[in-house]
Structures are given as C-alpha cells and as structure tokens.
N, C-alpha and C positions, 0 to 999 in steps of 0.2 A: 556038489558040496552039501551034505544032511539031506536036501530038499528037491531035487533035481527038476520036480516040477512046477516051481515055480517060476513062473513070469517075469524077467527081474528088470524088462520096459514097462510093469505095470506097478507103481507103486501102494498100490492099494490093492491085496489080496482077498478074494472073497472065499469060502468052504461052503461047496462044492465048486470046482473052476469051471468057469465059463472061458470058451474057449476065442469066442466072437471078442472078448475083450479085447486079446491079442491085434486084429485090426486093429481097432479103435485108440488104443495106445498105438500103434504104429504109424496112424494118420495127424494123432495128437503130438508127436514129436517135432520139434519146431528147430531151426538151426540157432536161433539165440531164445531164452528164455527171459518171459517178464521177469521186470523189477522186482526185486526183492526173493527171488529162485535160483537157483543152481541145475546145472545139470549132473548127471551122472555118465557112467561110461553107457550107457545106452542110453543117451540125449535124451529120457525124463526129467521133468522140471520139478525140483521139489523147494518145498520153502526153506528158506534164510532162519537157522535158527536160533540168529541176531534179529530182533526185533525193528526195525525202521532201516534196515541195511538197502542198501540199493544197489550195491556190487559186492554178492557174496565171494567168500572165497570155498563154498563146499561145507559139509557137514564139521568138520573137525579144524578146519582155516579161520573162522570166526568171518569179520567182516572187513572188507578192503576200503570201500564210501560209504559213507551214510547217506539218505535223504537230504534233500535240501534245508538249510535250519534246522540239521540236526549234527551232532560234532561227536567222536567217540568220547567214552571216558576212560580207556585206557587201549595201550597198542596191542593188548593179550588177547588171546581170542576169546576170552570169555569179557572181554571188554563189552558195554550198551552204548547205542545211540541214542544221547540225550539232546531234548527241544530247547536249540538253543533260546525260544522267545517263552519258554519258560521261565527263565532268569531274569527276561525282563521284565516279566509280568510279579515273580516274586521282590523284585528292586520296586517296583512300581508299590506293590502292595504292603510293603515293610513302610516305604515316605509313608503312604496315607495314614500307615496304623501309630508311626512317629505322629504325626502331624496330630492326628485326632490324642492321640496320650497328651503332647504339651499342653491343645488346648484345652483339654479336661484338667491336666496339673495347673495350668493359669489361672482358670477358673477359681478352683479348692485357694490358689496363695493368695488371689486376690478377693476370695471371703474373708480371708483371716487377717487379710492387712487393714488399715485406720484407711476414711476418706482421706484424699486428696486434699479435698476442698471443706475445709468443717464447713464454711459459711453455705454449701448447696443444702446441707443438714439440716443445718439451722431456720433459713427458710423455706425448709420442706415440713419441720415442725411448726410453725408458725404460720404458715398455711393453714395444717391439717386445722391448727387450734382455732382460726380466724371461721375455717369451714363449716353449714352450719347443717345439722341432723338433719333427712328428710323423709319420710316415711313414705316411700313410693307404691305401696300395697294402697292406699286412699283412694278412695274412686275422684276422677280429675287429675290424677298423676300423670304427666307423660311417659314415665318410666314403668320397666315392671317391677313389681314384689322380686325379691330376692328366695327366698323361700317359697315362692307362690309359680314360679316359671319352671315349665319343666320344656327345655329346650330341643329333647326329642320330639315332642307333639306341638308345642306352639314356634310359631314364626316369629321370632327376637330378631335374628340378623338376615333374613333371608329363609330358601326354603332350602338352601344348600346342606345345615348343618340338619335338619329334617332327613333329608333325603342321606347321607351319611350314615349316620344311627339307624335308619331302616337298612340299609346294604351291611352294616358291622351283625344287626340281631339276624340278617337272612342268612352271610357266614356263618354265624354260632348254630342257628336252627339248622344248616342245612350237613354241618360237622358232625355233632349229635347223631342224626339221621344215619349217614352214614355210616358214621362208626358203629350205630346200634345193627345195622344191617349186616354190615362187615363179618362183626363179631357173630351174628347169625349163620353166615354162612360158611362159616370155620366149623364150628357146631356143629352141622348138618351129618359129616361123617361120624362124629362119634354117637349121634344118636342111633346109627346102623349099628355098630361095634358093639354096641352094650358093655358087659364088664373087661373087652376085651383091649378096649380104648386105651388111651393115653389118658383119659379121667374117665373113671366108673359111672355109668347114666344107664338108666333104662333105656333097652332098647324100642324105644317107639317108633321107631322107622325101618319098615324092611327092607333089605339091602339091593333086594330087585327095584326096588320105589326110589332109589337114592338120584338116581340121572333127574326124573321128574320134577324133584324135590329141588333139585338143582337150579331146574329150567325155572319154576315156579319163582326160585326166590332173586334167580338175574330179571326177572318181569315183573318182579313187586320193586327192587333194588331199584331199576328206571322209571317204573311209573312215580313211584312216590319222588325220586328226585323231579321230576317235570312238574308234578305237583307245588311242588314247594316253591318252584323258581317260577312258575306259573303265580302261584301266590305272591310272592315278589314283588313279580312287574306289577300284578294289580294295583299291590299295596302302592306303591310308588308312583304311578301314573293317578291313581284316587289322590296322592297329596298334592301332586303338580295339580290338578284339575280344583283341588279345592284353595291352593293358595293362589289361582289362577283367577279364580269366579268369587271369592268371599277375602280377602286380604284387600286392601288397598295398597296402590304401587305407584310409585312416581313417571313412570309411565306413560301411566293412564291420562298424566294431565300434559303432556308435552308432546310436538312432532318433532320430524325430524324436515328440513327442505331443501333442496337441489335448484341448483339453475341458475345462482348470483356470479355473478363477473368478479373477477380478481380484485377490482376499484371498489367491491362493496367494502368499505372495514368500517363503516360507523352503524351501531347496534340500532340509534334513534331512526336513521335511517331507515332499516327492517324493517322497525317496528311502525315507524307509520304508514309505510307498503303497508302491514297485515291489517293494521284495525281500520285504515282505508276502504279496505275489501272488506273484511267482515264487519266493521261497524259498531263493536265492541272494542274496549282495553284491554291488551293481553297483559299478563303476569310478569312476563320478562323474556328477552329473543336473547342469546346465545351464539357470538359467530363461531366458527372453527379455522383459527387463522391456521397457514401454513409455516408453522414455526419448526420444523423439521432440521434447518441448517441453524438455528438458533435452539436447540433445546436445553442444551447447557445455561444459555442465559435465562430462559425464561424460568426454568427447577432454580437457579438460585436465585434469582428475585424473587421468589414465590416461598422461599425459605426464608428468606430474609421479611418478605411481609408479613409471614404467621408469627417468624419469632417478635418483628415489632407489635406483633398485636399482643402477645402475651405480654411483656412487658408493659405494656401501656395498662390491659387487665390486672396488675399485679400479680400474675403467677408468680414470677422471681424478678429482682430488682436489675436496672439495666444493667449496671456492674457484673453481675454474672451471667452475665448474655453475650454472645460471638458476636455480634450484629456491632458494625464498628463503621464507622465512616468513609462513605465510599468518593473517591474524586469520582469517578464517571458517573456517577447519578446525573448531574443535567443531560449527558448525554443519552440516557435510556429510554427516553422521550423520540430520537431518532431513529435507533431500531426500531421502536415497538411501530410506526408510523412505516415501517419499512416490511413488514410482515403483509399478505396478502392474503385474500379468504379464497378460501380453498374449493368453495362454493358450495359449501355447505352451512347451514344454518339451524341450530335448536332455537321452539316456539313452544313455551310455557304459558297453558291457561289456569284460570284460578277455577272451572268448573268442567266435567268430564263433557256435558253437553257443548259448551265453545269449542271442543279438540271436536266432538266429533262433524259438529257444526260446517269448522275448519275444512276438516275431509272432503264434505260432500259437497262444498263449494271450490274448492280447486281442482274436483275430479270433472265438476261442469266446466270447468274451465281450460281442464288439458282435452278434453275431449273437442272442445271449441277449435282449440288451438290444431288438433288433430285431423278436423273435417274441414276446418274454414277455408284457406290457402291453399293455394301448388305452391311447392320449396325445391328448391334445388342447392345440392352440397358446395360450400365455398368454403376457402379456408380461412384457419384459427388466426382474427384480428383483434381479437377483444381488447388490445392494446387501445387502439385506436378507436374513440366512441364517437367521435365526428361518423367514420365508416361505418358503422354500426347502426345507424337509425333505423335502416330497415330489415336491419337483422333479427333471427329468433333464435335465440341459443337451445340448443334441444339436447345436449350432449358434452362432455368435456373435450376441447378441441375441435368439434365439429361445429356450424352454425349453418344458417338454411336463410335464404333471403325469396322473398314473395316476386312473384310473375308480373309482371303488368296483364293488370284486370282478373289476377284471379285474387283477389281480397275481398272478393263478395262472401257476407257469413261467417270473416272472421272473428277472434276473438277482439274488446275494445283496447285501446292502448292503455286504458285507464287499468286494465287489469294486469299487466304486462309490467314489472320493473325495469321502471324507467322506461317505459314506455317500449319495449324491444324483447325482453329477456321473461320469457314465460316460465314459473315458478313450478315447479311437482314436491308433494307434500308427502311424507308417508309416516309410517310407524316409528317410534325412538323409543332403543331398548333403554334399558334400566342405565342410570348416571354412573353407576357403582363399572359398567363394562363398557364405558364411552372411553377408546385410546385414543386421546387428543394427538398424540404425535403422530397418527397415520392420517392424518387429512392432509394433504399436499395436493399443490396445482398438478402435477407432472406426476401422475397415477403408474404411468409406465416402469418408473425406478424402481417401485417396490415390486413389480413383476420379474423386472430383470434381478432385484437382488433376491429373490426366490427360486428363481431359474436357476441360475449362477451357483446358490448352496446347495440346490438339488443336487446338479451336478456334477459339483465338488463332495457333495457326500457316494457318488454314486461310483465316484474313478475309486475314493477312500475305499471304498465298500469292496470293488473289485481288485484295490494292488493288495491292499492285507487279504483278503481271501483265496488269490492267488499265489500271495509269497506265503503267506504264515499258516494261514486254514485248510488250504491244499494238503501241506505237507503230513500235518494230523490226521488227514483222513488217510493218505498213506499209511500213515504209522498203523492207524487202527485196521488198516487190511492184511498187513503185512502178523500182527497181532492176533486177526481172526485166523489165519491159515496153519498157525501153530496147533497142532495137537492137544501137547500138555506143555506147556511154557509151567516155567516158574514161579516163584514168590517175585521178586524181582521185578520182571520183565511185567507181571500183574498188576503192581504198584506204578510201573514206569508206566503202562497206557493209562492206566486210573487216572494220575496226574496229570496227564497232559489233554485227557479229554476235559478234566473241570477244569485246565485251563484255556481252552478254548471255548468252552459254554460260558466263563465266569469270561470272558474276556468278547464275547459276543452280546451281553446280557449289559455289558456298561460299554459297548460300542453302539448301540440302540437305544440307550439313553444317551449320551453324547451326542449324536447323532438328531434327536429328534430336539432336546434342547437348542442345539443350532438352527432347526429349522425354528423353530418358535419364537428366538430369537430375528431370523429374516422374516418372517412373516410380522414381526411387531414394530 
C-alpha cells in the first residue's frame, strides 16, 4: 500500500532502513502495553494521544480511564483528562485571595470610619501633650539620635537587622553581576556576525574564536560569582566577630545552672547557695519554673500585671483598661506555689569578672565531684529528701549515691546544694532567646511530641505524594511521549505542574511551621 517497505511493527522509521531493527521491534512487542499506550494490529505500543489517559482506546477512540485524580471533560474522544486536585487547589486559592481582599477592604473602611472610643484619643492627646522633648543625640543619652543611627552599620536592636541589610545589598550586588554578565554573553555572537547580526556591531570577534570566547566568559561568569559570595561571608562573619568582641551583651554578665531538685522554687534560696560559694553578692538569680501545663495562666497574669502597671504609671486611666476584678486572685498564690523548677536556674552578675570568676570555680568543683567518689546508678527519688542525703544528682532522672569508703577526696557538702546535689554552670544566651515554656521536669514529652510530628509529617508527605503527586508525574510522561500535542493539552500539563510545584512549595512551609511549633 504506496510504501511496501516499510516496517509497520516499527513505529519509528528511519532513511536508509536498517534491517536489524526488525528484530528489536519484534523482541520489543509485549502482550499488554504500559499505561498510557495502545497497541496496533502488530502489538506496537504507541502513545495515548489523550494526555493522562490510562486505558486508551487507540489512535481515533480517544480515551476509556484516566489516571487516578484525573476525571474526563467530556465523553468525545477529543475529550482531556483533567487533575481532579486542581480544583482543589484553585478552591483553596480563590478562599485565601477572598480572605486577604476582605482583609485589605476592612482595613481601607476602618481608616475612614470615626474611633470607637473618642475617650482612647483623648488621652492619647494628653499624653503626647503631658510628654516631654528629649534630645537623645546629647552625649549621656541612653537613646540613639534619630537622624545620627544608621541601622545598617550600627547595633540598635541587635546584630540581626545588621546582618539582614548585608544579605538584601549582597542580593542586589550579586543581581547586577549577573545580569551584566548575562547580557554579555548574549552579545558575544553578534560581535562574530558583524553587520550581519540581529543589531549591526563591528565584527571584533572572529567566528573561529567564538567557542573560546564562550568558554572564557562561563569561567569569568563563576569565578566572579564566588567572588562576590566569597565577599559575603566575609563581610558577615567580620560583623558577627565585631558585634561579638566590641558590643556589650547581657550575656556577658549572667550564667545559666543545672542540677536543682524540683523542691528548689525560692530564688533567696539560690542566691545564697551562689554568694556562699563565691563570697560576693550576685545581681539577681532567676529560677525556670515548669509552668508548661499552666502557660495560659501564667501569659494572662503577666498581661494583666503590665497593664496594671501602666495604669498605675498614668499611660491611660483605669477606666479604659480591660484589667477588671478577678474572684480567683486569692487563689493564684496556690498555683504559683505548685509550679516546680525545672532545674534550671539563671545567675546575673553586676561585673563580667564575677561571671567568669563563677566559671572557674564550679568547673573546680564538677571536676571534684567527678574524681572524688565511686557512684553507682539508683533511681529517680528526688521526691523524697529524707532518701536523698547521700545522693548526687548528676543528671535529670538519674542520681548516683557514694560506696562505703570511697568518699575519700570528695567534693565538701558545703559546696553541694543542700548538701547532696552538685550544681554545673555554663554559658546563657541572650534573654531576648530564653523560651521559658520549654523548661519542664519531664524532658521526654518534648521528644516524644517531635517524634510524633515528625512522623505525622512524614505518613502527610507520603499519602499526598502517592495519591496526588504520583499521579502528575504520570501526567507529565504520558505528556512527554507526545510528538506534537496541542495548544490544549500544552496549557493542561503547564497547569498542573505549577500546580504541583505551588502546592509542594506551601506543603514545606506548613510542614516546617509545625515542626517549630513541636519543637517550641
């Protein structure tokens, strides 16, 4: 029929024919063909020229099943298989873009509408008026100059907003860069071309030199980016090392200590353990109760004490203050009395040499405690301080009690709280990253509730990428096996890969937000 020599088990014809083909399509015929193929009258598999079909019905049949979460859009054979979790991502994406319009229309109605309250006005006026000028550029100010701070180079809040504005200028620097490079290397052909180009340029590059010319500028292209990000890190780790060695940082003058028993909850206590030992007055000790099953009462008692304190200060009168009379106030004396330390403790000096003082006297002292005794592991009774006398807590839940006659060289009891419980001192980061709600006796919870989200993110991670994500990556094989597909069928994978990328891209933020929530 026209062609008699053609192969017609080989769907791909080459000029001149190879004849060895013939096997190889002969070994390649298979009695059912993958997903998304047909066969012909000579059992060749050729692609579904339906798009995500999964049971074609032949070149001119259209398509009988689609892919899994995929549904026809019509029963003609030139009907497509559309992603049904398309739909839901555009439902999904329509609420948020509702959601964010009302809240920007709420905003706009409630600039233009009167307060609520004139009387908040009033005395937010009569404040300002009562308030008095202060000229914080003065030398002796504790403030900075308003016009005199430039908060990319100096340290106002931190070295965070420092470091910031160095990664936004090494983006911009490093944009520039590129694009001037880019743009060079677009160029580089038409300076071979001469007036023959797409824009008329002297020919200063001969056409044989062009590969070279290539090579040279993919090797300037990378060097100078490493340059730059090279520069970068520098610049950035010079500002960490200078706000580290020449800033002053609250820090500097506090530790952090381990090793208190659940019965420690009075501060006075602490503090006279520390200046015992060191022999100097500390600044202020710090316990870390375990307020974890109480954190709700403790956020709004602590709301409720700043707003009494502004009130008291005059910011606004109590009448416009929430803060209203509580029946359970006697009773918040009993909670708080029920809270237990977590056995951690901050230790605030008034001078950097007491802190470091601090250091080197209780590292003589864990080292004591470390070489003096034989210990052997007993378990967690710190309930009970009768049983404890010759205990040494050296761990949470663990304690270690001494041999008969190996106490020779031990540490003295005088150094020991309360006589038994051997104290370790160390570093305490800045007050601004202290999360009080994670100090708990029972350390375990928070592992198990990290494990637990892990986990639960990770079944997440595998049933959507097996029901949902699977199926796109179909789509887009079924997609690549096409010849020349259509307009159509172009738009339809376009779509459903961004929505799988857009929908991958806020499963990894969701996703890590949870964790950070278990871990906090």
């Amino acid at each position: 029929t026209g062609e008699p020599w053609v192969n017609k088990c080989d769907h791909k014809i080459d000029t001149p024919y190879f004849i060895g083909r013939l096997a190889m399509a002969a070994a390649e015929c298979a009695e059912k063909c993958p997903m998304a193929t047909y066969q012909d009258n000579a059992q060749v598999c050729h692609a579904c020229p339906v798009v995500g079909c999964e049971t074609c019905a032949g070149e001119g049949g259209g398509c009988e099943a689609c892919l899994i979460f995929h549904m026809r859009s019509s029963s003609s054979p030139e009907g497509q298989c559309l992603f049904l979790y398309g739909a839901l991502f555009a439902a999904a994406a329509l609420f948020g873009g509702c959601f964010l319009l009302l809240g920007l229309l709420r905003f706009c109605c409630l600039g233009l509408t009167s307060a609520r309250s004139p009387g908040v006005l009033k005395e937010v006026l009569a404040h300002r008026r009562r308030a008095k000028v202060h000229e914080y550029s003065l030398p002796g100010n504790p403030f900075y100059g308003y016009d005199d701070t430039n908060v990319r180079r100096q340290n106002v809040s931190g070295v965070g907003p420092m470091l910031y504005f160095g990664y936004v200028s090494f983006l911009t620097l490093l944009s520039f860069v590129l694009l001037l490079l880019l743009l060079v290397g677009i160029a580089l052909p038409e300076f071979s071309k001469g007036d023959d180009g797409v824009v008329p340029l002297p020919q200063t590059l001969p056409k044989k030199d062009l590969g070279l010319a290539k090579t040279v500028h993919a090797v300037v292209l990378y060097v100078l980016g490493l340059i730059v990000v090279a520069q970068w890190m520098y610049s950035q780790d010079m500002r960490v090392k200078g706000d580290v060695e020449d800033e002053p940082h609250l820090r500097n003058y506090a530790l952090v200590a381990e090793g208190f028993p659940k019965s420690a909850r009075s501060p006075h206590e602490v503090k006279a353990f520390f200046e015992s030992i060191l022999g100097f007055e500390l600044e202020g000790v710090s316990i870390a109760y375990d307020h974890s099953e109480e954190l709700a009462f403790i956020e709004d008692r602590i709301a409720r004490i700043v707003e009494k304190a502004d009130t008291h200060l005059g910011v606004y009168p109590t009448e416009l203050s929430g803060v209203e009379g509580h029946v359970g106030d006697s009773q918040d004396g009993y909670v708080l009395d029920c809270l237990m330390c977590s056995g951690y403790t901050f230790i605030v000096f008034s001078r950097e040499e007491d802190r470091e003082f601090c250091m080197r006297r209780f590292a003589e002292i864990d080292r004591q405690v470390r070489q003096g005794a034989k210990f052997e592991d007993v378990g967690d009774d710190s309930d009970n301080e009768e049983s404890q006398s010759l205990l040494l807590k050296t761990a949470p839940g663990r304690a270690r009690v001494a041999r008969p006659g190996g106490g020779v060289g031990g540490p003295s009891r005088a150094v020991l709280f309360r006589g038994k419980f051997p104290i370790r001192v160390g570093h305490a980061p800045e007050p601004c990253g202290i999360q009080w709600r994670n100090f708990v006796v029972r350390r375990g919870l928070k592992v198990v509730r990290v494990a637990v989200t892990l986990l639960g993110a990770l079944l997440f991670v595998l049933v959507v990428g097996a029901v949902m994500f699977a199926p796109a990556v179909l789509y887009e094989m079924s997609f690549a096996n096409l010849d020349k597909p259509d307009v159509e069928q172009f738009w339809l994978a376009q779509t459903e890969k961004g929505v799988v990328a857009g929908s991958a891209a806020i499963g990894n933020r969701v996703l890590i937000y949870l964790l950070q929530r278990a871990m906090a």
